[in-house]
Structures are given as structure tokens and as C-alpha cells.
Backbone of each chain as ProteinMPNN parsed JSONL, in Angstrom:
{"seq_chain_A": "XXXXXXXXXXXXXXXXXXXXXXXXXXXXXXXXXXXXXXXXXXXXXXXXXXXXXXXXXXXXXXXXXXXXXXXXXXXXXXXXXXXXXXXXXXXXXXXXXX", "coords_chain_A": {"N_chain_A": [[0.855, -1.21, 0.0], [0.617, 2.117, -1.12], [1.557, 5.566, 0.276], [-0.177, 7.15, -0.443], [-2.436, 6.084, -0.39], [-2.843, 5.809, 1.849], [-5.639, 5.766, 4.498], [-5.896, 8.353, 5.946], [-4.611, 10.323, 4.31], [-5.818, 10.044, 2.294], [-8.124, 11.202, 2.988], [-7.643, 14.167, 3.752], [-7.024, 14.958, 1.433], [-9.395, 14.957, -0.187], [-11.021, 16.489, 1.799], [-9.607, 18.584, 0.983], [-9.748, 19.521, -1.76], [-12.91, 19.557, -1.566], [-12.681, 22.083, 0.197], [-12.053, 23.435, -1.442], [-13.218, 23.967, -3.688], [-15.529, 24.907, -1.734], [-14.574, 27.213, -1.602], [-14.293, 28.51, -4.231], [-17.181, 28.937, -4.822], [-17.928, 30.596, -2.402], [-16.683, 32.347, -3.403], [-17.52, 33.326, -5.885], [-20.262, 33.64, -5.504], [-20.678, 36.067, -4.862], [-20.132, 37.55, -6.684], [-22.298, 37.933, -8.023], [-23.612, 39.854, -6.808], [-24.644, 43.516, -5.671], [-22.394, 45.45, -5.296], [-19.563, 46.775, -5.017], [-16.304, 47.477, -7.582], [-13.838, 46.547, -5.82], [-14.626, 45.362, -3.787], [-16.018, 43.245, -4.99], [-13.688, 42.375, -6.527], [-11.971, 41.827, -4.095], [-13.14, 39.366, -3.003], [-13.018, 37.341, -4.602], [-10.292, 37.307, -5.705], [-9.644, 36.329, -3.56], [-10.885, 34.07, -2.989], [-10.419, 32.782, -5.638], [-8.11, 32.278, -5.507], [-6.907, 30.705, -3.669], [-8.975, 28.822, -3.251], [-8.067, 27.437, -5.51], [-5.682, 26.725, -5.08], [-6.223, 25.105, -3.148], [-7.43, 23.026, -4.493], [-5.926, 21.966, -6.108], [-3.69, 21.183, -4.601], [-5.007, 19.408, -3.177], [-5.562, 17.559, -5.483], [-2.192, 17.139, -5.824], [-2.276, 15.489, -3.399], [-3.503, 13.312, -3.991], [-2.931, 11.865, -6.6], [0.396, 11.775, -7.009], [1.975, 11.299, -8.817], [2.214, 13.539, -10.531], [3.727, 15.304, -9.774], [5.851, 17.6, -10.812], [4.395, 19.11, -12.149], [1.723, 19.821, -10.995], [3.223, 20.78, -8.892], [4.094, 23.487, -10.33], [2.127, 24.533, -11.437], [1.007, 25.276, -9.172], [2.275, 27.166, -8.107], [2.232, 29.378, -10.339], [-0.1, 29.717, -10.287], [-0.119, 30.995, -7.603], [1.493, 33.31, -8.039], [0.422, 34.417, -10.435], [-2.52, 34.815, -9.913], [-2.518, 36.701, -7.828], [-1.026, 38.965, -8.571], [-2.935, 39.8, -10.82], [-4.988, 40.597, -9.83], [-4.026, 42.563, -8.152], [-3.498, 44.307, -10.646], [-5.921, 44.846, -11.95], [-7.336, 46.028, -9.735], [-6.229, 48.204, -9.663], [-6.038, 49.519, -12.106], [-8.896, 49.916, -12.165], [-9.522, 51.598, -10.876], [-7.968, 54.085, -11.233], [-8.837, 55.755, -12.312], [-10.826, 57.627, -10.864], [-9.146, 59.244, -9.622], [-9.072, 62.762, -8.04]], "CA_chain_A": [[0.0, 0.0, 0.0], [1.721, 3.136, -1.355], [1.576, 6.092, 1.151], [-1.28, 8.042, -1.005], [-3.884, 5.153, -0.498], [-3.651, 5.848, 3.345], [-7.09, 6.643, 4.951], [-5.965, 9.536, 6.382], [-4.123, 10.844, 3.259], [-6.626, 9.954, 1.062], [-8.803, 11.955, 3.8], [-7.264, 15.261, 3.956], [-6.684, 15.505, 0.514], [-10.927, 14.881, -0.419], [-11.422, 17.625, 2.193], [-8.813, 19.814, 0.439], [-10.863, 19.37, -3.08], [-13.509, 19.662, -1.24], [-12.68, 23.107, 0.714], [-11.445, 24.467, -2.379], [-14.939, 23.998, -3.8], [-16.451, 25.799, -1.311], [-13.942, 28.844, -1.525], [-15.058, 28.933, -4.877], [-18.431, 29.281, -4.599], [-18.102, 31.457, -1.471], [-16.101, 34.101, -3.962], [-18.365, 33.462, -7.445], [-21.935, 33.919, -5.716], [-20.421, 37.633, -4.559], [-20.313, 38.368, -8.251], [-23.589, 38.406, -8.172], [-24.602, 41.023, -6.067], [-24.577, 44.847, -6.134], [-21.355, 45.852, -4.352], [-18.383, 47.479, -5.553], [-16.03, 46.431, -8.141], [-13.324, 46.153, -5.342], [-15.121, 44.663, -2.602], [-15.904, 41.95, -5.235], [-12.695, 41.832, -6.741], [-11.158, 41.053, -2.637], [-13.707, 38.038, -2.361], [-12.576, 36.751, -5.742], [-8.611, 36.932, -5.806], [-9.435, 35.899, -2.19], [-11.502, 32.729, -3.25], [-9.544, 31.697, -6.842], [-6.199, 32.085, -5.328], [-7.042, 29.9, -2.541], [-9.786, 27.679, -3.446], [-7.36, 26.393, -6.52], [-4.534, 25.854, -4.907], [-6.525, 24.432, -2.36], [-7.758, 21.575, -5.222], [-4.209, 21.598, -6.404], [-2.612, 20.697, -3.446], [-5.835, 18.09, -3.043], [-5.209, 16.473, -6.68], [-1.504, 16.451, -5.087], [-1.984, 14.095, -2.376], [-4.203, 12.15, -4.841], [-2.46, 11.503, -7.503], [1.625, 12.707, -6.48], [3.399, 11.282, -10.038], [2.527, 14.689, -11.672], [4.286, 16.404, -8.858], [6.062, 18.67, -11.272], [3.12, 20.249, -13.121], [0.986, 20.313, -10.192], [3.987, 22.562, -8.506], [4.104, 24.978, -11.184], [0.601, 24.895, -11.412], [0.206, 25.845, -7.537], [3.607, 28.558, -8.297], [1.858, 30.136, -11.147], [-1.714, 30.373, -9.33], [-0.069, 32.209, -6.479], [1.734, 34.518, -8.583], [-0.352, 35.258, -11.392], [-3.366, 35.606, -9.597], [-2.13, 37.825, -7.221], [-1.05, 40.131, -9.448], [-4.053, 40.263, -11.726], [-5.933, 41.341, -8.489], [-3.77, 44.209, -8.172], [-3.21, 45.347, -11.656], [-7.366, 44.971, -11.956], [-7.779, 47.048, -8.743], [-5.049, 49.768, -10.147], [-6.984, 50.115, -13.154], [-10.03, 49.794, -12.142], [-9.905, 53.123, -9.214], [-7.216, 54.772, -11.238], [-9.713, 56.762, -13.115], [-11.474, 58.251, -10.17], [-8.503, 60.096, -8.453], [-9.364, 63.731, -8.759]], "C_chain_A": [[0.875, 1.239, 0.0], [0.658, 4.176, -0.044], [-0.016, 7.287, 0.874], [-2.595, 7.233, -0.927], [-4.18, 4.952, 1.259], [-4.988, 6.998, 3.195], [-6.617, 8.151, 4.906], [-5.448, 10.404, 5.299], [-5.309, 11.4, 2.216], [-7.897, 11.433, 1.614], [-8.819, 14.056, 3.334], [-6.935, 15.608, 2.436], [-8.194, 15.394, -0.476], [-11.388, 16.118, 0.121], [-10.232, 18.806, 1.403], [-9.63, 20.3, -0.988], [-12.478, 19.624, -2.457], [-14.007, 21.435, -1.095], [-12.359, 24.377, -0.278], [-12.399, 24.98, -3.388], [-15.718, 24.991, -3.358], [-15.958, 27.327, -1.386], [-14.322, 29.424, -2.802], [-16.025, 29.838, -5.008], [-18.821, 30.755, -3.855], [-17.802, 33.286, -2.247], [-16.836, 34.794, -4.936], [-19.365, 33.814, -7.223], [-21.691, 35.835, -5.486], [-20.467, 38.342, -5.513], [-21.612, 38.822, -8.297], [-24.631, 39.41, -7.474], [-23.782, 42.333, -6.349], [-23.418, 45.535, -5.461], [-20.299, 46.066, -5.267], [-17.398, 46.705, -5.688], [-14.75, 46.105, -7.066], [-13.426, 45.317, -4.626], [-14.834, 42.983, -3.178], [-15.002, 41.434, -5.675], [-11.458, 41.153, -5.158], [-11.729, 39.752, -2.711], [-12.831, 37.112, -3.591], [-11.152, 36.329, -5.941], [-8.525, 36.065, -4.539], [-9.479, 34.05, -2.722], [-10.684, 31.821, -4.181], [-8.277, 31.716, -6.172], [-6.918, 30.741, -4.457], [-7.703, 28.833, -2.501], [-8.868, 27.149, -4.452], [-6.489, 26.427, -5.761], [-5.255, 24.648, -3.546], [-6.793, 22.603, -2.797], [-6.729, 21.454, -5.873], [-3.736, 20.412, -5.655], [-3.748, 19.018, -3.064], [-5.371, 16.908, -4.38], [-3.325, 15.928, -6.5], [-0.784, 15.581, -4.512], [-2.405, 12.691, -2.977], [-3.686, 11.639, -5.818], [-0.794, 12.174, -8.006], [2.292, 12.395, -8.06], [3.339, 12.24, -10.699], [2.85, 15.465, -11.039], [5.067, 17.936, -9.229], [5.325, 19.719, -12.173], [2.557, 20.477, -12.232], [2.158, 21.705, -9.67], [3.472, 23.826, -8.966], [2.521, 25.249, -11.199], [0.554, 25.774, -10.152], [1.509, 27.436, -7.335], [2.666, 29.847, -9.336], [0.65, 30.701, -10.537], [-1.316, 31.823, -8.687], [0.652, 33.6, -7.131], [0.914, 35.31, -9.875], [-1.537, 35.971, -11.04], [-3.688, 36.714, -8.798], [-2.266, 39.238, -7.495], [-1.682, 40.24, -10.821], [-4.875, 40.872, -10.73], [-5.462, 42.336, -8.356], [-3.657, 44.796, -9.156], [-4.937, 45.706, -11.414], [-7.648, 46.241, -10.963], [-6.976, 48.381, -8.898], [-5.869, 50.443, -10.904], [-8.188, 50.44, -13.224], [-10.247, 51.599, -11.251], [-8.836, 53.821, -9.81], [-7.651, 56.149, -11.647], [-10.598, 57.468, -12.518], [-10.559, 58.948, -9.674], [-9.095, 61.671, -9.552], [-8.055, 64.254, -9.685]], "O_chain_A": [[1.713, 1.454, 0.876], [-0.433, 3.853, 0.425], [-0.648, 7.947, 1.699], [-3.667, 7.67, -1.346], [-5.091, 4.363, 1.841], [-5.304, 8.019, 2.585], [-6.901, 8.961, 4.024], [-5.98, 11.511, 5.385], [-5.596, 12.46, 1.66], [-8.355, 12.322, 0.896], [-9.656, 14.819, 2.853], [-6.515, 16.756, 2.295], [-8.038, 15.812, -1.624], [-12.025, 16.892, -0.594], [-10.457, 20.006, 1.562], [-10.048, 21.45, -1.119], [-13.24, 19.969, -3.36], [-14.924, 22.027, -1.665], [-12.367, 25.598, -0.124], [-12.416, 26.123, -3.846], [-16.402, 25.766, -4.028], [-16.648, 28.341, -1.276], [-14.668, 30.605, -2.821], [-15.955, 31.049, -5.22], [-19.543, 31.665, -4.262], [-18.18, 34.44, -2.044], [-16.976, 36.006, -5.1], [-19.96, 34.364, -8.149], [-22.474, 36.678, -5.924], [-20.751, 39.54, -5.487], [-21.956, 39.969, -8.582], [-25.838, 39.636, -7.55], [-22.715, 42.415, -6.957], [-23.868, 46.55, -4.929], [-20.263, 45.428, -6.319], [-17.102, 45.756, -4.962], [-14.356, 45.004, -7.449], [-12.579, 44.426, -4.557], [-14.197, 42.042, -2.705], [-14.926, 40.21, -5.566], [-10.524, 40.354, -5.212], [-10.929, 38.84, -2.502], [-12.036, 36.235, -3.251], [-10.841, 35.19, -6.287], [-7.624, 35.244, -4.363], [-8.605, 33.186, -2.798], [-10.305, 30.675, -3.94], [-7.415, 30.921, -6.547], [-7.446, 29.845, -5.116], [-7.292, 27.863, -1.865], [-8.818, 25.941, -4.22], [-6.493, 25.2, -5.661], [-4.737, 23.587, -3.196], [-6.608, 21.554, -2.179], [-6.727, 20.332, -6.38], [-3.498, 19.235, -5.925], [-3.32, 17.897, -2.79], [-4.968, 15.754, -4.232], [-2.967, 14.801, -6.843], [0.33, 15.072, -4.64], [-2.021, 11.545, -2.741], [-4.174, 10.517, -5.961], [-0.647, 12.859, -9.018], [3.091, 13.222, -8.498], [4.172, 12.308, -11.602], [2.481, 16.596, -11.355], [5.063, 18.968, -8.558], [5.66, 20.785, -12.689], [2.56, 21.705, -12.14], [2.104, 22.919, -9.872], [2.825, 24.749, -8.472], [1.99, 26.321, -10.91], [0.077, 26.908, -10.181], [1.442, 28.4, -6.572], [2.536, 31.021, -8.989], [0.434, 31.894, -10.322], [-1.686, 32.982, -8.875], [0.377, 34.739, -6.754], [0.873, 36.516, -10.122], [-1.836, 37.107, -11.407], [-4.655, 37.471, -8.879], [-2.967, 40.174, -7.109], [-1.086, 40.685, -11.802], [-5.498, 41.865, -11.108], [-6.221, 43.305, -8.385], [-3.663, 46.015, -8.987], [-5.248, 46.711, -10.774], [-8.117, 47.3, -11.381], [-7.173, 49.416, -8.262], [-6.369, 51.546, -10.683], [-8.655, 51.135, -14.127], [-11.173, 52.409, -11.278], [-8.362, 54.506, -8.904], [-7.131, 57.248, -11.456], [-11.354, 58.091, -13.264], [-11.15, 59.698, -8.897], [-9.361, 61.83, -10.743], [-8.183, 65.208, -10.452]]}, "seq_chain_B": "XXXXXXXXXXXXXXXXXXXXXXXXXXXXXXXXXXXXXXXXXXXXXXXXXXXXXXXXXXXXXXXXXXXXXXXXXXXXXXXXXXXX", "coords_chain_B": {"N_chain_B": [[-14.479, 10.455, -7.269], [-12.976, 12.676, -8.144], [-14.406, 13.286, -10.375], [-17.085, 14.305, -9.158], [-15.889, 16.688, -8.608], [-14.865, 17.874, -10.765], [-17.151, 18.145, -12.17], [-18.212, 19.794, -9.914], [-16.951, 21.901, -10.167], [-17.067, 22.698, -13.251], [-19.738, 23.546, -13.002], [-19.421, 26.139, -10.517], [-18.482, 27.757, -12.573], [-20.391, 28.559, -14.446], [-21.08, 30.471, -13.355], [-19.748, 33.054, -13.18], [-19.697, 32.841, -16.006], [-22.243, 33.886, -16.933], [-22.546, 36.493, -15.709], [-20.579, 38.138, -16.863], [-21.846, 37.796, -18.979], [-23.691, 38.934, -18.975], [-23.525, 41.543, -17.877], [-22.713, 45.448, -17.537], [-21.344, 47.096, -16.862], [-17.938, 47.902, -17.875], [-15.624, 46.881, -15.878], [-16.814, 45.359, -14.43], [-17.397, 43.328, -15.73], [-14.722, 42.805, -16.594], [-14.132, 41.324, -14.166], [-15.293, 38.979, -13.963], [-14.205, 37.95, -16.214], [-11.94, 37.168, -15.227], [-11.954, 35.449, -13.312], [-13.62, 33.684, -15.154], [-11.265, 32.749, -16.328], [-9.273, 31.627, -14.499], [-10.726, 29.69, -13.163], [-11.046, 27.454, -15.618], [-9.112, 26.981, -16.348], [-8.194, 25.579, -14.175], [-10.243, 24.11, -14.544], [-8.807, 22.476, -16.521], [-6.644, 21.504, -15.577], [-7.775, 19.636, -14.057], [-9.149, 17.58, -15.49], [-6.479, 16.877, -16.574], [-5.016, 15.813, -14.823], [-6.454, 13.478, -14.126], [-6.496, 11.781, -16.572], [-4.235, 11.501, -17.062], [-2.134, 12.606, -18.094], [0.159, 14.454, -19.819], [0.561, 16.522, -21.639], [-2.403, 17.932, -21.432], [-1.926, 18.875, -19.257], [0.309, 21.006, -19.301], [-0.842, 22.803, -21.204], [-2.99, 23.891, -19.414], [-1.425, 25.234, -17.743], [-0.388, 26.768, -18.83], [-2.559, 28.234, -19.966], [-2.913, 29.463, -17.519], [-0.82, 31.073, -17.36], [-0.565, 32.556, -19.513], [-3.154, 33.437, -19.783], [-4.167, 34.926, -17.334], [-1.812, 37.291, -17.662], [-2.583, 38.244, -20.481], [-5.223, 39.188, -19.425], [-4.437, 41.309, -17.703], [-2.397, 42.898, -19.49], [-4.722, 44.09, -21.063], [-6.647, 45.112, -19.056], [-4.728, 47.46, -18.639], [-4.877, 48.751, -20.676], [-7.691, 49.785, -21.127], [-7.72, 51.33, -18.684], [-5.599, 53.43, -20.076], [-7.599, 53.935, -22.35], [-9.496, 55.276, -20.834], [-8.418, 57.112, -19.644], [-7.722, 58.704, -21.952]], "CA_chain_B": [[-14.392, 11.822, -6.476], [-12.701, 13.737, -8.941], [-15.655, 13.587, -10.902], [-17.9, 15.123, -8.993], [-15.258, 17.919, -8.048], [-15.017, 18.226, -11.886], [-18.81, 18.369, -12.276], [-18.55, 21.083, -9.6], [-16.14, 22.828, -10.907], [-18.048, 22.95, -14.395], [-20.998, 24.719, -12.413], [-18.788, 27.165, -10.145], [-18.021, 28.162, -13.848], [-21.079, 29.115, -15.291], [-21.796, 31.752, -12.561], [-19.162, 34.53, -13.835], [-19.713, 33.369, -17.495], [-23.521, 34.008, -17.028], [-22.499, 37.618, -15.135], [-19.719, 38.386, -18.037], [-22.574, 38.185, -20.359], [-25.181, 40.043, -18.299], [-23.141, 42.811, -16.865], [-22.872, 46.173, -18.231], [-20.269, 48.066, -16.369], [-16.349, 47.07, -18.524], [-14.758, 46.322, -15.002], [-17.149, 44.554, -13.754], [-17.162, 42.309, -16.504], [-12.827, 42.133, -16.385], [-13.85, 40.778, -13.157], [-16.059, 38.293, -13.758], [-13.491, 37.404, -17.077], [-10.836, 36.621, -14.879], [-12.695, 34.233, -12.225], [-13.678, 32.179, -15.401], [-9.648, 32.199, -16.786], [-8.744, 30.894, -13.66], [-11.716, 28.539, -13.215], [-10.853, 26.751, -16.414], [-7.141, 26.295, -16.222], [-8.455, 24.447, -12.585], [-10.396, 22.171, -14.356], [-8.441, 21.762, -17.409], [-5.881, 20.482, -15.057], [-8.46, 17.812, -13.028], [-8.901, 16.637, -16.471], [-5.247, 16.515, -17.329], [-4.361, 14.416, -13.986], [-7.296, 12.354, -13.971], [-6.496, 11.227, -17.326], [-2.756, 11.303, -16.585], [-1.631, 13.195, -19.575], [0.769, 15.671, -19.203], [0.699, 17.868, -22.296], [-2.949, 18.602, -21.275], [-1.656, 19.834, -18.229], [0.887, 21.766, -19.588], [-2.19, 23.571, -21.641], [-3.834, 23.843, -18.51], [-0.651, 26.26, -16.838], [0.248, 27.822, -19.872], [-3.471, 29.411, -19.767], [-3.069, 29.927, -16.455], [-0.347, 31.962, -16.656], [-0.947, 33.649, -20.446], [-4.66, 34.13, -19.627], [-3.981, 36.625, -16.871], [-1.368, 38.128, -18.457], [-3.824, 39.005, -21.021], [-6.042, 40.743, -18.839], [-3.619, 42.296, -17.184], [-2.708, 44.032, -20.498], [-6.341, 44.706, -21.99], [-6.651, 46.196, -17.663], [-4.06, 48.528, -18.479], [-5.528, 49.274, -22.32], [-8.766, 50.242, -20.667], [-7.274, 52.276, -18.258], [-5.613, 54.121, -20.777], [-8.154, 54.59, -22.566], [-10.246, 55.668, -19.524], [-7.802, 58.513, -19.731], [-7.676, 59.793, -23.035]], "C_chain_B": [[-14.552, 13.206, -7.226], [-13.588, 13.912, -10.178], [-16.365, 13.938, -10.876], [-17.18, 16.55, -8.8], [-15.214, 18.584, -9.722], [-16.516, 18.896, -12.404], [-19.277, 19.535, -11.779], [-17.983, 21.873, -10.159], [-16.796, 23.927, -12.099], [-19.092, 24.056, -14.343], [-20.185, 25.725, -11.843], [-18.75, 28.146, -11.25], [-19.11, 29.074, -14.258], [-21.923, 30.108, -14.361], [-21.048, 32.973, -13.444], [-19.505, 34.575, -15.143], [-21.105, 33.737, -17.396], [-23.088, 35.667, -16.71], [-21.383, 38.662, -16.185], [-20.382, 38.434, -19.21], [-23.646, 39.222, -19.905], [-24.936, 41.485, -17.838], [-22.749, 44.092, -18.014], [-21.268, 46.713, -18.591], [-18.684, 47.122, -17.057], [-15.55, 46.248, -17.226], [-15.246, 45.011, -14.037], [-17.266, 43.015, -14.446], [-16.011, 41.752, -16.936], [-12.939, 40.904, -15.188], [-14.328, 38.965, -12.936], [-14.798, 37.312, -15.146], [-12.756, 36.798, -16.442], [-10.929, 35.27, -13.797], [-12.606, 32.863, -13.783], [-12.224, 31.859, -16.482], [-9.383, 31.683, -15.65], [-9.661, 29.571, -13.067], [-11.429, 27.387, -14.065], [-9.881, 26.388, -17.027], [-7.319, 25.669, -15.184], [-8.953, 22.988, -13.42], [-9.916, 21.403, -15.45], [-7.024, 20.623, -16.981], [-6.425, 19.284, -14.079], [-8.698, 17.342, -14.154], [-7.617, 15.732, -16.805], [-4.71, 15.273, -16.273], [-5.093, 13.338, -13.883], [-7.3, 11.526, -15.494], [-4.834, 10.934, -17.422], [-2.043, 11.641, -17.469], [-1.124, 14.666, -19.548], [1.083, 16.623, -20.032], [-1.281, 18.837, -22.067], [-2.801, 19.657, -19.36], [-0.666, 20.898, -18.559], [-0.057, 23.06, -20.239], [-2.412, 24.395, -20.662], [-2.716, 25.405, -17.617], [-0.176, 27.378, -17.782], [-1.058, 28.888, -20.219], [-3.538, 30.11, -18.565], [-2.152, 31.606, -16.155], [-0.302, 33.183, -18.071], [-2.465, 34.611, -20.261], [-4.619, 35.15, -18.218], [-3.066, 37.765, -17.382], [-2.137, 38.69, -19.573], [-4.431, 39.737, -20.732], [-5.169, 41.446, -18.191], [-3.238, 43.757, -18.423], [-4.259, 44.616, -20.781], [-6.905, 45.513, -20.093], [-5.809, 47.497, -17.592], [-4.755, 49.627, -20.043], [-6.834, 50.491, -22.108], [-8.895, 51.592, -20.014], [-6.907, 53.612, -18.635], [-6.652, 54.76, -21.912], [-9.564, 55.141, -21.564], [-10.227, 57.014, -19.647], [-7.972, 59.494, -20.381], [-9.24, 60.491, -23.399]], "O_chain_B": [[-15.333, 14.158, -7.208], [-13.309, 14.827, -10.952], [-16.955, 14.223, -11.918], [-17.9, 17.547, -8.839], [-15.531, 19.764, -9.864], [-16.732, 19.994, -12.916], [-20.121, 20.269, -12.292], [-18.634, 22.718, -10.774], [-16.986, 25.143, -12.09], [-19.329, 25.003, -15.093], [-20.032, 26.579, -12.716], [-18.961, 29.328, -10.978], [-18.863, 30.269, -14.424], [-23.09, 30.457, -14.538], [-21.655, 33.694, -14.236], [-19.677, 35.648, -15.723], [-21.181, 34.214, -18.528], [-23.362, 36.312, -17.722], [-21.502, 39.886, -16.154], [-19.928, 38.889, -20.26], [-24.229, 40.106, -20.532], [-25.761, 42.343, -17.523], [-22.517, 43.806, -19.189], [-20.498, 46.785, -19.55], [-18.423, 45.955, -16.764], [-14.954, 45.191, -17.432], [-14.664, 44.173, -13.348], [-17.236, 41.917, -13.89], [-15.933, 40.654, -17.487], [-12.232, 39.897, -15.135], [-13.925, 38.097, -12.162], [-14.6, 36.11, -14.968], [-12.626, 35.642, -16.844], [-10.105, 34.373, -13.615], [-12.025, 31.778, -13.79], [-12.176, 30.907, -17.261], [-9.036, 30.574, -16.054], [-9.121, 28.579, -12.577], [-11.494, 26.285, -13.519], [-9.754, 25.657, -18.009], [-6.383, 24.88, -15.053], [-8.644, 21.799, -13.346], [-10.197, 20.22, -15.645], [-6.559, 19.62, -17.523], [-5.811, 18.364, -13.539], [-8.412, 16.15, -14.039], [-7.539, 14.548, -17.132], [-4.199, 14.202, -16.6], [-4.578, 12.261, -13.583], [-8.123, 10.616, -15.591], [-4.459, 9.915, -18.003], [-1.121, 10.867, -17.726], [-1.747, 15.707, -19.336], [1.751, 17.574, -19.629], [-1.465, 20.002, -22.419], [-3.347, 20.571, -18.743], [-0.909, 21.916, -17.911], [0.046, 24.19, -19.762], [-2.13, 25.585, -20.807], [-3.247, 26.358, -17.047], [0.266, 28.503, -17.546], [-0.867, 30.036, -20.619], [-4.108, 31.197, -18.469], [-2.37, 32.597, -15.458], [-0.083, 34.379, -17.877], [-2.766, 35.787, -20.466], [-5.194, 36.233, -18.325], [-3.439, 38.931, -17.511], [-2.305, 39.903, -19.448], [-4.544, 40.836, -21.275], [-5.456, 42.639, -18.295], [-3.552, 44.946, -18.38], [-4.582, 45.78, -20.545], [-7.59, 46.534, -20.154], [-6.014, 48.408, -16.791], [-4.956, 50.832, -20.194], [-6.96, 51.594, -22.639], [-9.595, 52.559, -20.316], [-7.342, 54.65, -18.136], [-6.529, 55.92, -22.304], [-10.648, 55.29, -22.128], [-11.126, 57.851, -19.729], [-8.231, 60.652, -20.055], [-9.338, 61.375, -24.25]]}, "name": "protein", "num_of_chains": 2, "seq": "XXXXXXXXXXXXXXXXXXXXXXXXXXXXXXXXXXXXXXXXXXXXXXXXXXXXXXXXXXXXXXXXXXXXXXXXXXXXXXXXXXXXXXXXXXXXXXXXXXXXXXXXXXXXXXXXXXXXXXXXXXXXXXXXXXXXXXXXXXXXXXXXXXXXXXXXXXXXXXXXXXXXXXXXXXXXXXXXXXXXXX"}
């Protein structure tokens, strides 16, 4: 029994796919309401950064032989989406200063 | 598992593209663009490992990391022309 077919492995990495799911959700239904484009752009960089690496790091534990694409995958997330959240929020409020 | 997480995924999805077609305001619709570029480099990579095929994962990071770069430019384009 390789080390990825333990319970508890298998466990924590269902709730990671899982949790990453719900961060989703939690960031995408915010789109849908009437609130400002920052507010919703915080829930959003908040949610995709975090909810994907969250099902990253779940696919992972689940399936480790693509350990070097998942990486970059979970490298690129954190840096690209980062900084699309701040250019977005630059551009977006740059055009209101008086 | 990863079938239903795929399945969700799929749906998570078709909230921003529904709000990217409905919305008026340009930024609010960058915003809603960029949820579903990063949505669909997620699940083009639960495809790519669940089928164990590693040039669709390569796909899968190479939108990840051209498809914001994209908006990032066409965020600054906007901007500028915001300006002029």
C-alpha cells in the first residue's frame, strides 16, 4: 500500500478538493450582487487564489506522479493571480482620483 | 471523487460566465473574465491528472499563466483609454 492510499491521506486531501470547492463558490456567488467592483474583486482573488490551490494541493496528495506540473501549477496560481488582483484594482480606481 | 469535483467545478463556472454576459459596467465584466480564466485552467488540469496526460496539463498552466497576463494588459488598455 503506497503512502497516497492511506485513509488519512486519502482523507485530507478529499477535504482539500472539497474546501477548495467551497472557496469557490463562497467568492463566485459575490459576483452576483450589487457591491463594488473592489469589494468583489477582494472576495474573488481571495476565493480563486485559494480555493485552486486548495484543489491543487488536493489532486496532489491524490495523484503525487505529476508532482512537477501540479507545482508549477500551484507557483503560477499564487503569482499570477495575485497580481491580476492588483493590476485589476489599479486600473479599475485609477480613473477616479481627482 | 474527482468527478464530482469536476462536475462542480463545471458549475462554479457558469456563474461569472452568465455575469460576463449580463453585466454592463467594462470592469465589472474584467472581473467576472478573470474568475472564469482561472476557473478553467483548474479544471483543465483535473482533467489533465485524472487522465494522466501531461501535455494537457501543460495547456492547462500555460493558460493559467498567459490568460492573466492578457487581462492584465487589456486592464491597463482600458485604463488608458479611460484617460484619453
Amino acid at each position: 500500500m503506497t503512502w497516497t492510499e492511506l485513509p488519512l491521506v486519502d482523507g485530507i486531501s478529499n477535504f482539500c478538493l472539497v474546501g477548495g470547492m467551497v472557496f469557490w463558490f463562497w467568492g463566485t456567488t459575490q459576483l452576483l450582487t450589487r457591491r463594488s467592483v473592489l469589494f468583489k474583486l477582494h472576495g474573488l482573488s481571495v476565493s480563486d487564489t485559494l480555493g485552486s490551490l486548495a484543489i491543487v494541493f488536493g489532486l496532489l496528495l491524490k495523484i503525487p506522479n505529476e508532482w512537477p506540473l501540479l507545482i508549477l501549477a500551484m507557483i503560477c496560481l499564487a503569482v499570477w493571480n495575485t497580481m491580476l488582483g492588483y493590476v485589476l484594482a489599479y486600473c479599475s480606481t485609477s480613473g477616479d482620483q481627482p | 471523487m474527482t468527478n464530482a469535483i469536476l462536475i462542480t467545478a463545471i458549475l462554479a463556472l457558469l456563474i461569472p460566465i452568465y455575469k460576463a454576459c449580463t453585466e454592463e459596467d467594462i470592469w465589472q465584466k474584467m472581473l467576472a473574465l478573470s474568475s472564469v480564466s482561472s476557473k478553467v485552467s483548474i479544471a483543465i488540469l483535473l482533467v489533465s491528472v485524472q487522465r494522466d496526460d501531461w501535455s494537457i496539463g501543460v495547456v492547462a498552466v500555460i493558460v493559467l499563466s498567459v490568460g492573466n497576463a492578457g487581462l492584465m494588459l487589456l486592464a491597463n488598455v482600458l485604463k488608458r483609454m479611460g484617460e484619453a
